[in-house]
Structure formats: structure tokens, C-alpha cells
C-alpha positions in Angstrom: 9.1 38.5 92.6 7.6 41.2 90.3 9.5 43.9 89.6 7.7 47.9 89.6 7.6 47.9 86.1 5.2 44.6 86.0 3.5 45.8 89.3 2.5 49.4 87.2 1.3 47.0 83.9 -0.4 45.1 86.0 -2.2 48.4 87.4 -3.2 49.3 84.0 -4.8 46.5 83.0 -6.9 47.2 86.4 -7.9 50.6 85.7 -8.7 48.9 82.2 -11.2 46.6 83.8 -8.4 43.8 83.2 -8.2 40.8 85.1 -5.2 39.5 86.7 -3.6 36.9 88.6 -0.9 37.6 91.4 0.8 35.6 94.4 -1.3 35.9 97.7 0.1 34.6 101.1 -0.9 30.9 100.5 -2.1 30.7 96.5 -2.3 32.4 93.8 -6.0 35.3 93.2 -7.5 36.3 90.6 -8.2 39.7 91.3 -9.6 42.7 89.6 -11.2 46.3 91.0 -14.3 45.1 93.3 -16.6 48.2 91.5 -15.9 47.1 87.9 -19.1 45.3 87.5 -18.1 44.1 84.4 -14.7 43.3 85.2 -16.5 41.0 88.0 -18.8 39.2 86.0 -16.0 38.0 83.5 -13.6 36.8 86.8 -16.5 34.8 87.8 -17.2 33.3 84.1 -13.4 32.5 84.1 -13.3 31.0 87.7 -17.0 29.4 87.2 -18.2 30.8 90.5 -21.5 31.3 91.0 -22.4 35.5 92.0 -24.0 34.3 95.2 -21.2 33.0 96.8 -19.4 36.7 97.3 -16.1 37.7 97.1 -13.1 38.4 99.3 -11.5 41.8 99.3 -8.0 42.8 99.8 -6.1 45.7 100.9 -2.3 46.7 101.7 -4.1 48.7 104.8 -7.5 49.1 106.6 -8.0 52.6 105.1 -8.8 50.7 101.7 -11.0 48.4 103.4 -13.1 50.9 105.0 -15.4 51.7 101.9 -17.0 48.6 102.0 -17.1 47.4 105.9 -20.0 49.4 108.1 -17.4 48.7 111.0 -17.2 51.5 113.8 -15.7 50.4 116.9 -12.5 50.8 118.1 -12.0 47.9 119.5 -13.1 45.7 116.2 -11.2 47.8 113.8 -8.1 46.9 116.1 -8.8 43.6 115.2 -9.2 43.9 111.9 -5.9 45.8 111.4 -3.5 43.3 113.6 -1.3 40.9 112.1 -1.5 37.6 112.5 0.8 34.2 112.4 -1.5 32.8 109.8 -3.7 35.1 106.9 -7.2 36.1 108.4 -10.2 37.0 106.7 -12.9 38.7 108.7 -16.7 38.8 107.9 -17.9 42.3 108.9 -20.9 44.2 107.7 -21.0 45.7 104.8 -21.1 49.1 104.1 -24.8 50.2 102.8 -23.9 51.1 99.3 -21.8 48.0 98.7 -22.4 46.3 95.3 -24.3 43.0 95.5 -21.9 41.0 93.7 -19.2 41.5 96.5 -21.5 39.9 99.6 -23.9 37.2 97.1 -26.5 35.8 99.4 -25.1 36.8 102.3 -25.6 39.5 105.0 -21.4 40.3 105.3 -18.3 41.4 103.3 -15.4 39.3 103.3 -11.7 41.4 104.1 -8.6 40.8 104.6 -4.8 42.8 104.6 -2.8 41.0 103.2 0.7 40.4 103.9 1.8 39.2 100.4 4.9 41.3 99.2 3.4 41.5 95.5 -0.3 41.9 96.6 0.4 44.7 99.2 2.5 46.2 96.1 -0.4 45.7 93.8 -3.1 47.3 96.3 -0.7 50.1 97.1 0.3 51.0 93.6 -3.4 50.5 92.6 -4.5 52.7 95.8 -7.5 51.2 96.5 -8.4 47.6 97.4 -8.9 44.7 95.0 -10.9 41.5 94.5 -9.2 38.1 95.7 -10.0 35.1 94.7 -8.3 32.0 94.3 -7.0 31.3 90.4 -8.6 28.0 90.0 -11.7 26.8 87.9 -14.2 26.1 90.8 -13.6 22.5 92.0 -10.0 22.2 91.0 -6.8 23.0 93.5 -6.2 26.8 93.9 -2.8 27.6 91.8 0.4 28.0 93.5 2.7 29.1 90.7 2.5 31.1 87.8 2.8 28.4 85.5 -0.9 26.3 87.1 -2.5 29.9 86.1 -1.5 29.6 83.0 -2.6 26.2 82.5 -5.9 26.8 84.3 -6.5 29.9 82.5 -4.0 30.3 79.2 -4.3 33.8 77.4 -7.9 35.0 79.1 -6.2 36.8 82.0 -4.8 40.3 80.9 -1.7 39.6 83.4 -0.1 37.4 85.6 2.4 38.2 88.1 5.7 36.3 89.3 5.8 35.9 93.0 6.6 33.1 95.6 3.2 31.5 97.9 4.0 29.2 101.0 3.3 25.9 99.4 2.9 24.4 102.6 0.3 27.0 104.1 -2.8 26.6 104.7 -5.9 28.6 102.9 -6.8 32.0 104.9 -8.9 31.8 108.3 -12.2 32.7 108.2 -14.0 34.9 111.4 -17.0 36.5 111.7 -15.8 40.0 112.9 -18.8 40.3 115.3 -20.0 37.2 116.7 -16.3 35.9 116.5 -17.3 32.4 115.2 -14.8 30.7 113.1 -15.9 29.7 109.8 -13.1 28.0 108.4 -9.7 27.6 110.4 
């Protein structure tokens, strides 16, 4: 588990416009701060991911979220902010001034609050909410340790951080927020 010390380095290499790897619920991310355009554009070079296939977004709590969804109701909102036996993340519209390279081609914004120990630490410390991809070169197995990031990635990330995943979980569930239509279960 990471300890404050390497949760606050890992913060600095954020507000740098570093990218970093951490444990998520089920693999590890590579994440970095969603309105770093630049920061963006080198996770995707790293991850070869093409910029129309959008991004997922994390947050400790649905406050951080809420800059980037265009999500209003009540009812929805309770929905996004429930916990759930297995990770969920929700397609919801995106907020008007959202930056192209978070939704790609598509008409939605991909959230989710996570429940990782380390990644709730991360987005709290950080106080805001972060980019979350999987740390894998596209079309190889998302990492589950520390040591596959490495080997994936070597010395291009600015920081990686020590943390457990469920080996034996599956990858998040995907729903469309508004239409309710699983994507991916």
C-alpha cells in the first residue's frame, strides 16, 4: 500500500503534468489530471490509444466528478454516487466545456468513484479528479502489479504506486447513465 509520503510525490508529479501509474479496484491506471492537454497526449503515446476512443475519469466523490458530467437529476446523480458489489462506470453527458480528448468520438463522458484505497487517496490528496486508464500498451493484458508497469512502461512514467488489485476481478461495468443500457458487464 502506498504510504502519504508516496501518495504527496505522486501528487507532484500531477500538478507537474507527470504521469503516473497506481492500483485501481481490478488493475492497475495510468492516470494524470484530465485538463493537462499535454500531459494527455503523452499517456496516450505511452498507452498507444488512439484520442477518439475517450477516456475514463475518476474521483474519490461525485463533487469531483461534477465538472465534467451535465447530470441534473436527483434521482441519476443518486445513482451515480451508490456503491456497488462490482466497480461501475457510467456514461453521462458531458458537461459543455469539457475538453475533446476526454469523450473522443463520442457524445458522453465516462465516470466512475472509485473504491480503490490508493486511488481514492490519490484523488483526495490531488483534490480534483483524475484520468484512468488501464497501464497496458493497447492490445496487451492491463497490469496487475507494479512490477508488469514497469515492464510495460520502464522509466517513462514519472511514478508508480505500490498497492494491492483483485486479481480475480473482473474489468469495471460499463452503463449508460441515461438510457441505462449496459455496455460492457
Amino acid at each position: 500500500m502506498a504510504t502519504p509520503w508516496q501518495i504527496r510525490r505522486a501528487v507532484s508529479h500531477l500538478r507537474a503534468g507527470g504521469v503516473i501509474a497506481y492500483p485501481t479496484e481490478t488493475v492497475y491506471g495510468l492516470g494524470c489530471d484530465p485538463l493537462d492537454e499535454h500531459a494527455v497526449e503523452r499517456l496516450l503515446e505511452l498507452k498507444q490509444r488512439p484520442r477518439e476512443k475517450g477516456l475514463i475519469l475518476i474521483g474519490a466523490t461525485l463533487e469531483q466528478l461534477m465538472p465534467y458530467i451535465d447530470v441534473h437529476d436527483k434521482t441519476r446523480l443518486k445513482k451515480l454516487a451508490a456503491l456497488s458489489e462490482r466497480p461501475t462506470t457510467w456514461l453521462c453527458p458531458p458537461h459543455a466545456d469539457v475538453p475533446h480528448w476526454l469523450t473522443g468520438r463520442h457524445h458522453s463522458i465516462a465516470v466512475r468513484i472509485t473504491t480503490s484505497p490508493v486511488a481514492q487517496q490519490l484523488c483526495q490528496r490531488y483534490g480534483a479528479a483524475l484520468i484512468s486508464t488501464s497501464a497496458n500498451p493497447t492490445g496487451l493484458a492491463p497490469a496487475r502489479s507494479a512490477l508488469k508497469v514497469r515492464t510495460y512502461f520502464g522509466a517513462q512514467l514519472d511514478d508508480i504506486l505500490a498497492g494491492q488489485c483483485d486479481s480475480s476481478a473482473k474489468p469495471s461495468r460499463i452503463v449508460d447513465l441515461i438510457s441505462g443500457e449496459v455496455i460492457r458487464e
